[in-house]
N, C-alpha and C positions, 0 to 999 in steps of 0.2 A: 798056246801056253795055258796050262790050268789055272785056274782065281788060287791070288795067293790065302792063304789061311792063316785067320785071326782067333785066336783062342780069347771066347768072350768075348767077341765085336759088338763094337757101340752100339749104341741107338740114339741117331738123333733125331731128337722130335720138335719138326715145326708146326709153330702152333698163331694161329691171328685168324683174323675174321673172314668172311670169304672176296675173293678177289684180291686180298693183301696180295700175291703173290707165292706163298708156301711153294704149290706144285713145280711150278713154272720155276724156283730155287732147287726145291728138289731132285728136279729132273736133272737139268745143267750139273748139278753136283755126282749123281747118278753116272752121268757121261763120263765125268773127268776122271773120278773113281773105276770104272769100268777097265778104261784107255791106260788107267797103271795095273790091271791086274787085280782088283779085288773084287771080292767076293761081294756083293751089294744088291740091295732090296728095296724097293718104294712102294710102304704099304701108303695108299693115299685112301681117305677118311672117306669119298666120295665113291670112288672104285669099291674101296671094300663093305659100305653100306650097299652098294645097290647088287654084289654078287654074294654076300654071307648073313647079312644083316637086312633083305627087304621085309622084313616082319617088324623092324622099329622103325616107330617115329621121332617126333622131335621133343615131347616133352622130356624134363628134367631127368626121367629116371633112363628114357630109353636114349638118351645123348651119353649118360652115365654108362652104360651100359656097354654100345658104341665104343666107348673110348678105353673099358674096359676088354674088351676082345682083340681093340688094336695095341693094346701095351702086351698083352699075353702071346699074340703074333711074332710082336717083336722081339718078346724074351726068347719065343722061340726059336727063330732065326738067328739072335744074337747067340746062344748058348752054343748053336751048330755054326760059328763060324761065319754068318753072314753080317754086315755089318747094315742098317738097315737106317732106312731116311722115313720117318712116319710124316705124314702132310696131312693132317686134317685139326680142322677148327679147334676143333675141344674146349669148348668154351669155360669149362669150370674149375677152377684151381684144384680143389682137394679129389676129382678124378682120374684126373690129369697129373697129379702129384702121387697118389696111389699107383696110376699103369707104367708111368717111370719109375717106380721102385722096385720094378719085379728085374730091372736088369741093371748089372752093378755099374756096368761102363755107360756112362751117359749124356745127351747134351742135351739141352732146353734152348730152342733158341726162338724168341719172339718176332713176330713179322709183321709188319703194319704199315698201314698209312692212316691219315686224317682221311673219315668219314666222307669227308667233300671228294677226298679222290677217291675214296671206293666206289661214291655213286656215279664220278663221272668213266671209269674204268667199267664199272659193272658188267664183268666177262659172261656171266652164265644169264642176266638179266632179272634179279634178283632184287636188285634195289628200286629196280623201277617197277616191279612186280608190287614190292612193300610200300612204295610212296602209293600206288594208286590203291592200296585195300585189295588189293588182290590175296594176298598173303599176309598171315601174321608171324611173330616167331622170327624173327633175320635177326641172328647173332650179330650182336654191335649196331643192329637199329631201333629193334622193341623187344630185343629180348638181349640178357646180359653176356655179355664177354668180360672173362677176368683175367686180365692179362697176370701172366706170372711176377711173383716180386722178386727174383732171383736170378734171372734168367742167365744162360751163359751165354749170349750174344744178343743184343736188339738189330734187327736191320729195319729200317723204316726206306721201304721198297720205293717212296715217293724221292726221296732225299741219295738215296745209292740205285747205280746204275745195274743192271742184271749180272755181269761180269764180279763188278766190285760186291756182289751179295754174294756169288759162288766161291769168291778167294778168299772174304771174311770168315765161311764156314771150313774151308779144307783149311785155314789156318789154325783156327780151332782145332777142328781134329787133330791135325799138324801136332799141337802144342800137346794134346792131350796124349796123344801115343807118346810123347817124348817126355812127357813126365810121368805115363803110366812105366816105361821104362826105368825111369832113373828111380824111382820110387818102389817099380813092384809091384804095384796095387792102384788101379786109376781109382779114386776116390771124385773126381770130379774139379774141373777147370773153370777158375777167377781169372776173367780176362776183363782188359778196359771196356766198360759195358756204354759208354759215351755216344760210339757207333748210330 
């Protein structure tokens, strides 16, 4: 069976520190989406730095930068119909807020844990890279993460189980197709952000 087709499919963007979990949500979401017939994309931050973008590094401008090439990605994916899961850091609000306004349909959804569990999780070995001075610069340890003040879902990865993080976002979408319907025009979804 062909991916069904979305005119103007989403983009949702996960966004928290590294190890929160994003990927590892957005894959799972990826699947389920898939398994119904859509049309779906997982630009991840990490993948698309080390095949489009090895010529940036980490400071300010070139994370800016970064995050600027994956929102344009995703406009353009979403504009042809593919609906699209972005996973990477993005640590900075007003870049991060810029590369989400290039596509009308959209969701922000923030992912974290407390510090303690990222260092004890440390999937890529990062945190223990940064405790011993090996590395400077680790988003959310010496250098800043701005989490969003808006967000339209928090999952705190420590507190929800992998499953309960993938139903809380097709829920989301869930709602959001159902009132880009009723409405016309998805403008964007207020859900209980408690989560």
């Amino acid at each position: 069976m062909p991916p069904a087709k979305v005119f103007d499919a989403p983009v949702i963007w996960f966004t928290g520190p590294s190890g929160a979990g994003k990927s590892t949500i957005a894959t799972g979401v990826l699947r389920v989406l898939q398994d119904r017939g859509v049309a779906v994309e997982v630009l991840d931050g990490d993948e698309i730095r080390n095949e489009l973008s090895p010529d940036l590094g980490f400071t300010k401008a070139d994370r800016d930068l970064q995050v600027s090439r994956l929102g344009y990605l995703a406009h353009l994916l979403s504009r042809n119909s593919v609906l699209v899961l972005v996973s990477a850091i993005s640590p900075y609000r007003e870049s991060r807020d810029r590369a989400l306004s290039r596509s009308r349909r959209r969701f922000e959804i923030h992912v974290h844990a407390d510090l303690d569990v990222l260092i004890a999780r440390d999937t890529k070995g990062l945190y223990r890279r940064a405790i011993a001075g090996e590395i400077s610069g680790l988003t959310g340890y010496d250098d800043p993460y701005e989490a969003p003040l808006d967000p339209d879902l928090v999952i705190d990865t420590a507190q929800s189980s992998l499953q309960d993080s993938i139903d809380a976002v097709l829920d989301l979408l869930d709602q959001g197709v159902q009132q880009a319907v009723q409405r016309g025009v998805q403008r964007g979804v207020q859900i209980d952000k408690s989560a």
